[in-house]
C-alpha positions in Angstrom: 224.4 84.2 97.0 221.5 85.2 99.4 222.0 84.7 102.7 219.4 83.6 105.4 218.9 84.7 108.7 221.5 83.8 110.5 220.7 82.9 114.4 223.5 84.2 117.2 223.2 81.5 119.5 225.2 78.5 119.7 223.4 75.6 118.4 221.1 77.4 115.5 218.5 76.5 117.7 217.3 79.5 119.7 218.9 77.2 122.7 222.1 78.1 124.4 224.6 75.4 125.4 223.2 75.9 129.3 219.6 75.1 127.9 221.0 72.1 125.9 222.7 70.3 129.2 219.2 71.1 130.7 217.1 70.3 128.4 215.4 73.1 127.8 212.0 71.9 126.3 210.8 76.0 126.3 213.9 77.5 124.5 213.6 74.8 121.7 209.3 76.3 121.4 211.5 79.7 120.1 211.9 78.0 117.4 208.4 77.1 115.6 206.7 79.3 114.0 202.9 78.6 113.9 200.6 78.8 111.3 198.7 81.8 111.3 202.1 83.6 111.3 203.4 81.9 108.0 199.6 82.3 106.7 199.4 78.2 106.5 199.9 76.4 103.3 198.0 77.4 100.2 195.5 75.2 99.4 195.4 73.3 96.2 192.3 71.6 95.0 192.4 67.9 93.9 191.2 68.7 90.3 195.0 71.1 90.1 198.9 70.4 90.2 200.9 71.3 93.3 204.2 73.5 92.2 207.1 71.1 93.8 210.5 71.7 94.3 212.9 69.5 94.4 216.1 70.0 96.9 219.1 67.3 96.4 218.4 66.1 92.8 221.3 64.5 91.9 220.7 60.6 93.9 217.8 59.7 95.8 216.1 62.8 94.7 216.0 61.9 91.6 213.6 59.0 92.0 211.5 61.0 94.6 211.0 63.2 91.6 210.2 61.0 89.2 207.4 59.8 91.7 205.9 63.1 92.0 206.1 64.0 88.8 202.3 63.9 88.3 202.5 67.5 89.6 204.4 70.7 88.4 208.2 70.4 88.6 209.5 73.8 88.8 212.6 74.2 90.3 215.3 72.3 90.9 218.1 72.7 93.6 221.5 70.8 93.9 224.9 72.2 95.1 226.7 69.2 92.3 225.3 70.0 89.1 227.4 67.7 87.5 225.6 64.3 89.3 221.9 66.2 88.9 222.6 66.8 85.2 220.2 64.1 83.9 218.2 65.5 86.0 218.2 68.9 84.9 217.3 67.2 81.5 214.3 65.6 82.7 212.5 68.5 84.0 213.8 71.3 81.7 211.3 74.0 81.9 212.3 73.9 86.2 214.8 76.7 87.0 217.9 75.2 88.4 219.8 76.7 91.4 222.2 75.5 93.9 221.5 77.1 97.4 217.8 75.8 98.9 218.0 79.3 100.9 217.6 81.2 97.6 215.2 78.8 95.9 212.7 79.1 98.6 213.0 83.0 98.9 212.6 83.5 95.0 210.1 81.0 94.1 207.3 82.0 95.6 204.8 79.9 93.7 206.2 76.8 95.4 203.6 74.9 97.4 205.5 71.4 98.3 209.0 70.4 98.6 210.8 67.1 98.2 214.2 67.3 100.5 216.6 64.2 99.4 219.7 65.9 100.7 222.3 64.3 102.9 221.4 63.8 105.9 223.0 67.1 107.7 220.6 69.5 105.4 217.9 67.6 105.8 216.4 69.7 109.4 217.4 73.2 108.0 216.0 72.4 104.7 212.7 71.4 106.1 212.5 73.9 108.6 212.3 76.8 106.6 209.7 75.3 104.2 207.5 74.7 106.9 208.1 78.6 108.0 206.9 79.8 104.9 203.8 77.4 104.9 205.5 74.9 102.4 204.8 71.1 102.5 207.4 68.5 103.0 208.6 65.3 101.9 212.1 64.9 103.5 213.7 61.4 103.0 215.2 59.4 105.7 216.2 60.0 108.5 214.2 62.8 109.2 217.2 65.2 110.6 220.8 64.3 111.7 220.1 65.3 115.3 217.7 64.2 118.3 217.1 67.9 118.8 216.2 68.5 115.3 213.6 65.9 115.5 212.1 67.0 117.6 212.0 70.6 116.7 210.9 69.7 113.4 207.7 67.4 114.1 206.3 70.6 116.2 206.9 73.0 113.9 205.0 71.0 111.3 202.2 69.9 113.4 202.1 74.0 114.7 202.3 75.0 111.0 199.1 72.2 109.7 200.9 71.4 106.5 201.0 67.7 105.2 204.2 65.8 105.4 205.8 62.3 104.8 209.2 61.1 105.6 210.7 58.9 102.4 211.2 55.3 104.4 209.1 53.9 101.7 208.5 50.5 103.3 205.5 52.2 105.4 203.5 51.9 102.3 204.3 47.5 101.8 201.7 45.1 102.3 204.0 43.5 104.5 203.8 46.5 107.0 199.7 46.4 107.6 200.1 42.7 107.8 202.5 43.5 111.1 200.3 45.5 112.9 197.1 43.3 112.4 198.8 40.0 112.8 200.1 41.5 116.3 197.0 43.4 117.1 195.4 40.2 116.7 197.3 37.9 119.1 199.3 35.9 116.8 202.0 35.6 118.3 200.3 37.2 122.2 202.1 40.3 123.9 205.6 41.2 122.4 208.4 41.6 125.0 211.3 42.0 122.7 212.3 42.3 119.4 215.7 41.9 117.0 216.0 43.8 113.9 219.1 44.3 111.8 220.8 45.7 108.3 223.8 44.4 107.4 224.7 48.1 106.5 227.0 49.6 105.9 228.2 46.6 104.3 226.1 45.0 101.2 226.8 41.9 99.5 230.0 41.6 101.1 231.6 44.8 100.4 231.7 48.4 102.3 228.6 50.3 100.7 230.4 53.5 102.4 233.3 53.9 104.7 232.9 53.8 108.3 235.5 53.1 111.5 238.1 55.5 109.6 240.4 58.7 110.0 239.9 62.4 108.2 241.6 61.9 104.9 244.6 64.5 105.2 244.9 65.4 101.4 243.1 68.4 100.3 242.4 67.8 96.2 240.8 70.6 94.2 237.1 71.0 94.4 235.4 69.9 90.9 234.3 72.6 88.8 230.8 71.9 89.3 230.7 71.1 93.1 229.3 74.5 95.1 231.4 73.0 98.3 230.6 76.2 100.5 227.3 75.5 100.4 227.5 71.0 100.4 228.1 71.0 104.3 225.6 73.5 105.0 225.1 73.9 108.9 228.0 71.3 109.7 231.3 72.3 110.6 233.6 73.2 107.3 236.0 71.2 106.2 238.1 70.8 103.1 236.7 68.9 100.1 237.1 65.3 100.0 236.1 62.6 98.0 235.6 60.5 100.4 232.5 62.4 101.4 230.6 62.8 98.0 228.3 61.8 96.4 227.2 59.0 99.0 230.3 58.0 100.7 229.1 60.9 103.6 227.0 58.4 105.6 229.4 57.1 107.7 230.5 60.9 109.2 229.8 61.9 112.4 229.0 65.1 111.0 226.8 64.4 108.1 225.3 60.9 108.6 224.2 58.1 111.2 225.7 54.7 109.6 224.0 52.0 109.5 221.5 53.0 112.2 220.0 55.9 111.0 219.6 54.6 107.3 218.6 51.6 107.5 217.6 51.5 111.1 214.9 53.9 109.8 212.8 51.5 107.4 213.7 48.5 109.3 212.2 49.6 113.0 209.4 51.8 111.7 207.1 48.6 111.3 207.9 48.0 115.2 207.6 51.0 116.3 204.0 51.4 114.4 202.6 47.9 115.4 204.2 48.1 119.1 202.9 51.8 119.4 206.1 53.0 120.6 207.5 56.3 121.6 210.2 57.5 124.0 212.4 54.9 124.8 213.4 54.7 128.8 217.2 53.6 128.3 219.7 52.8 125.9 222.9 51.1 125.8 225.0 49.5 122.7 228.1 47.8 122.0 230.6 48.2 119.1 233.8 47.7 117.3 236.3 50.7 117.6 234.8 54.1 118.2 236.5 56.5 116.1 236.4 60.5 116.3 235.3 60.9 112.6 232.6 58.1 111.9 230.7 55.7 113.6 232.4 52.2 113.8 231.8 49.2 111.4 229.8 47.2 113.4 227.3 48.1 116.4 224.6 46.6 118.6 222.2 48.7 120.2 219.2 47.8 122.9 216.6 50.1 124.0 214.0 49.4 126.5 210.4 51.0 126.2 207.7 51.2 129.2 204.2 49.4 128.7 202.0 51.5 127.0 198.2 51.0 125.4 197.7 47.9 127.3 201.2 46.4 125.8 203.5 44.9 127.5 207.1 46.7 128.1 209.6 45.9 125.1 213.4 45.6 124.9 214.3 46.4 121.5 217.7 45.1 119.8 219.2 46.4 117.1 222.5 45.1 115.0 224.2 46.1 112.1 227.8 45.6 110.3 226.7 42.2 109.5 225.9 41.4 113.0 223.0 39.0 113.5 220.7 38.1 116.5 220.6 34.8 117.8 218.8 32.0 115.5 215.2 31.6 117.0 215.0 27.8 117.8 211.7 27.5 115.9 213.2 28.1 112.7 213.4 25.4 110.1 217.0 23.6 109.5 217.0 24.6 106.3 215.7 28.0 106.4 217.9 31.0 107.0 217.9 34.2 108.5 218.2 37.1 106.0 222.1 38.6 106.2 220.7 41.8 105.0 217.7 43.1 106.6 214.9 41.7 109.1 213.3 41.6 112.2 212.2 38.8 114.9 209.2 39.7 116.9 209.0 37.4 120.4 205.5 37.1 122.0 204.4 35.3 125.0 202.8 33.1 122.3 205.0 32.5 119.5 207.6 34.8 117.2 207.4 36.4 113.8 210.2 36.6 111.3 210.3 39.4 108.6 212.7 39.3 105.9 213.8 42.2 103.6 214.1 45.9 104.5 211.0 48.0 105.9 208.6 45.0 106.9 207.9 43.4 103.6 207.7 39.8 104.4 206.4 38.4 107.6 205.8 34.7 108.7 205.1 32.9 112.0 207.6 30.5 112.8 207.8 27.7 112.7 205.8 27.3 109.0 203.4 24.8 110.2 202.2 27.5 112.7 202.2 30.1 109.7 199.7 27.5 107.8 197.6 27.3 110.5 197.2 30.6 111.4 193.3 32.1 110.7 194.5 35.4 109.9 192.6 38.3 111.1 190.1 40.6 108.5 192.5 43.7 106.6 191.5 46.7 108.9 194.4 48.8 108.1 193.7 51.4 104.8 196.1 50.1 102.0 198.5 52.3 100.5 197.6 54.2 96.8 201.6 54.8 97.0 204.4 56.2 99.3 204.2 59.3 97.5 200.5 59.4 96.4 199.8 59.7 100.0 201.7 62.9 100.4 200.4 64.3 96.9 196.7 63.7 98.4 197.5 65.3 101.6 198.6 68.3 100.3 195.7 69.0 98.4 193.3 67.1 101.2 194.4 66.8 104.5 194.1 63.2 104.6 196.8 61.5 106.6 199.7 60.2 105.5 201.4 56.9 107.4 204.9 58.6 108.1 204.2 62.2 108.6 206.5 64.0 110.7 204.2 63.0 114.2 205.0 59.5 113.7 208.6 60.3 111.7 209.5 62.3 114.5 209.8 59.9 117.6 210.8 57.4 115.6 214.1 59.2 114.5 214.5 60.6 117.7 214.9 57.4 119.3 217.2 55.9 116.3 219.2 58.7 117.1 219.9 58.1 120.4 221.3 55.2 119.7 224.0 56.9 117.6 224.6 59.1 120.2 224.6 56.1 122.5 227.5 54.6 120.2 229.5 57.6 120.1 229.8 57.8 124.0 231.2 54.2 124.0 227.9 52.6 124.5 227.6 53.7 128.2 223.9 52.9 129.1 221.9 56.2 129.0 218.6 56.9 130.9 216.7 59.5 128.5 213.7 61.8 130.0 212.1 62.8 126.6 209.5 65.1 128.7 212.2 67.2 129.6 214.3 66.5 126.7 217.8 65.4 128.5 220.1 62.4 129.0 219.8 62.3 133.2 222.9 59.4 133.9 225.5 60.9 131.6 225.2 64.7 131.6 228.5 64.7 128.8 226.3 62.9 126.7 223.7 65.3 126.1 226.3 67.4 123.9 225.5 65.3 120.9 221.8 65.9 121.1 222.9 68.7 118.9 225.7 70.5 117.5 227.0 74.2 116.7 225.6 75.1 113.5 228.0 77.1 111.1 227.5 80.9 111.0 225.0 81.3 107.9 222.4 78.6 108.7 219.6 78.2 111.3 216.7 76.1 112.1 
C-alpha cells in the first residue's frame, strides 16, 4: 500500500499542541495549499462528463453515486468490499481499490470526488483532493473536528474548486420558503429558535449505540474488511462490530451522535435564513457523559450576536427524543413532530417546520398560516442537490452548501459536541482567534492527534 505524506507534528495539522491551546489561526494557514500551486481544477465543459470517484461506496455512497451517475464513474474506493459489492456491480468498468490515498495518486484523470466515508475520514479525504485541484462533494458533517472545518473551507475557497456538502435538505422547497417567509416579516425579528432529531433513536428503537463502554472482545477481522486502513487518522483500535458498518456514529472518535448528523440538515435552514456564523457561547445539558461515546440524550443552546440588521438569537438544540416546550399557539389536536423539526419565535409570531432539513414550514396558529400573503419566490430553485455540484464543476455557478457556508455551519455544530463532552460547562468561543477563552482544557477537543500515516 502507498503511503502518503505523513506530517511530524502532533495534531496532522501543521499546529503543535502549544498553537492548538492558543489558537493559532497562522499555523493552521500551513496547511492550504492555494491554487496556483495545485494548478487549479481542470476545467470541464458543460457539453463533457466529469471523471468521479467515489470514496466510501458501500452505504450512503452508494446513493450519492447513483445521483451522479450522469457523469463518468471510474473508480471506486471502499476499505469493506464485502458491503460495496453491489456496488462494484453497478459501475463495473470503475477500478476498485481500498485506500483513498492510492486512488487519488494513481488516477490522475479524476476531476471530482464524492467522499461518503464515516465521519473521521471525511477532512483527510477532502483535503487532499482539494490539494491536487480535485472537486468535492463530502456528505455530512463536513469533518469530525472544529479545526478541520475550518481548515477545510479555506483550503477550498484558496484552491477555487466547486464543492457541496451532502445535507440534501438545502435543495427542498421548504428550505427557500424559510428564508423568504422570515426575510419577509412573517413572523418579525427571530430571537430564538428550538430544533430537534430524535436521533439517535428512530421509531423507538436505538438507530446506533451511544452512552456505552469499549466492547472488550476482540473477534477476527472479516476477510474482506481492510481494518488498518477503516480508522484512518483516529486512534487504532481492535475491530469491533459494534463500530461497522453504521454503528460508528455514536464514538467519540469517529462520529458526533445525534448532533452532528442530524443536527446538520436540521439547523442549516436556520443558520441560512438567520444569516448566522460564529456563535458567542455555548452550554448543553445531558444524560451520562461517557469516555467512549456521546450520551443518549443532549440539549444544547448557543447564543449568536446581531448581525445584518437581525436581531441577536439563542439557539436550542435537543436530541435523544428530547423535545422543546409545546408553543401555546399550537392547535389541541396538532402535534409536534417526535422526529425532526424546528420552532422559529419572532417578535411577531412563530413558525413550525416538521421533517428533517426544513421541508415543511407553517405559521402557527393555522388561521394565521391562511392568512398570510406570502411574499413573491426570490430565492433560485434547486435543479437537484447534486445537479448543483455537477454544474459547478463544469461552470462555476454556486452551489447552496459549498464548503463557505458548510464550513461555519459544522464548526458551530461541533462545538456543541465538544461542549457535551466537557460536561456541558458553558464555553465562550472567539472564532477570530480560533480558541475556547473560559475553559482553556476544553480547547483539546477542537482537534485530536492524528495516527502516524495520515495528514490534513
Amino acid at each position: 500500500m502507498e503511503k502518503s505524506r505523513i506530517n511530524t507534528d502532533r495534531h496532522g495539522l501543521g499546529i503543535s499542541r502549544r498553537d492548538l491551546m492558543r489558537g493559532s489561526v497562522a499555523a493552521m494557514a500551513l496547511t492550504v495549499v492555494p491554487a496556483d500551486v495545485v494548478g487549479g481544477p481542470r476545467r470541464i465543459p458543460p457539453s463533457e462528463k466529469l471523471n468521479i470517484a467515489g470514496i466510501g461506496v458501500g452505504g450512503q455512497g452508494r446513493w450519492d453515486l447513483d445521483n451522479v451517475n450522469s457523469e463518468n464513474i471510474i473508480a471506486l474506493c471502499d476499505v469493506d468490499w464485502d458491503r460495496a459489492a453491489d456496488t462494484f456491480k453497478t459501475y463495473p468498468k470503475a477500478k476498485q481499490y481500498r485506500d483513498f490515498r492510492v486512488i487519488l495518486e494513481k488516477e490522475k484523470s479524476v476531476d471530482a470526488v464524492v467522499v461518503a466515508t464515516p465521519d473521521h475520514n471525511h477532512a483527510v479525504a477532502t483535503m487532499m483532493a482539494i490539494k491536487m485541484g480535485k472537486h468535492v462533494y463530502c456528505e455530512k458533517p463536513l469533518t469530525r473536528t472544529v479545526r478541520e472545518a475550518r481548515a477545510v473551507a479555506a483550503a477550498a475557497r484558496q484552491a477555487g474548486v466547486a464543492t457541496q456538502m451532502g445535507n440534501q435538505g438545502m435543495a427542498f422547497e421548504g428550505n427557500r420558503l424559510i428564508n423568504e417567509w422570515i426575510w419577509d416579516g412573517a413572523i418579525g425579528q427571530v430571537h430564538e429558535v428550538h430544533a430537534w432529531s430524535d436521533r439517535p433513536t428512530h421509531n423507538g428503537q436505538l438507530f446506533w449505540a451511544q452512552g456505552v463502554d469499549r466492547p472488550k472482545e476482540t473477534p477476527p477481522v472479516p476477510s474482506t474488511l481492510d481494518w488498518n486502513v477503516w480508522p484512518g487518522p483516529a486512534p487504532y483500535r481492535p475491530y469491533h462490530p459494534a463500530y461497522v458498518p453504521f454503528a460508528w456514529r455514536g464514538w467519540w472518535d469517529f462520529g458526533s451522535g445525534g448532533l452532528g448528523d442530524m443536527g446538520i440538515h436540521n439547523l442549516a435552514p436556520v443558520f441560512s435564513a438567520l444569516k448566522l456564523g460564529a456563535p458567542t457561547s455555548v452550554y448543553a445539558s445531558s444524560t451520562l457523559v461517557y469516555k467512549e461515546t456521546l450520551p443518549l440524550a443532549s440539549i444544547v443552546h448557543y447564543e449568536f450576536p446581531a448581525r445584518e440588521g437581525m436581531a441577536p438569537v439563542k439557539l436550542h438544540w435537543y436530541d435523544g427524543g428530547m423535545l422543546p416546550a409545546r408553543p401555546d399557539e399550537l392547535e389541541p389536536e396538532r402535534e409536534l413532530s417526535r422526529e425532526d423539526g424546528l420552532i422559529f419565535v419572532g417578535d411577531k409570531g412563530k413558525m413550525v417546520v416538521e421533517g428533517w432539513g426544513g421541508n415543511s414550514p407553517r405559521l402557527i396558529p393555522e388561521a394565521k398560516m391562511k392568512a398570510y400573503k406570502r411574499p413573491p419566490k426570490t430565492q433560485p430553485r434547486s435543479i437537484g442537490h447534486h445537479k448543483e455540484w455537477i454544474r459547478a464543476c463544469k461552470t462555476g455557478s454556486p452551489t447552496r452548501s459549498n464548503f463557505d457556508f458548510a464550513g461555519p455551519l459544522t464548526e458551530a455544530v461541533l462545538l456543541g459536541t465538544v461542549c457535551i463532552r466537557v460536561g456541558g460547562k458553558r464555553l465562550i468561543w472567539d472564532s477570530k482567534n480560533f480558541k475556547i477563552t473560559n475553559l482553556p482544557e476544553a480547547n483539546e477537543y477542537l482537534h485530536y492527534e492524528y495516527r502516524s500515516g495520515w495528514t490534513l
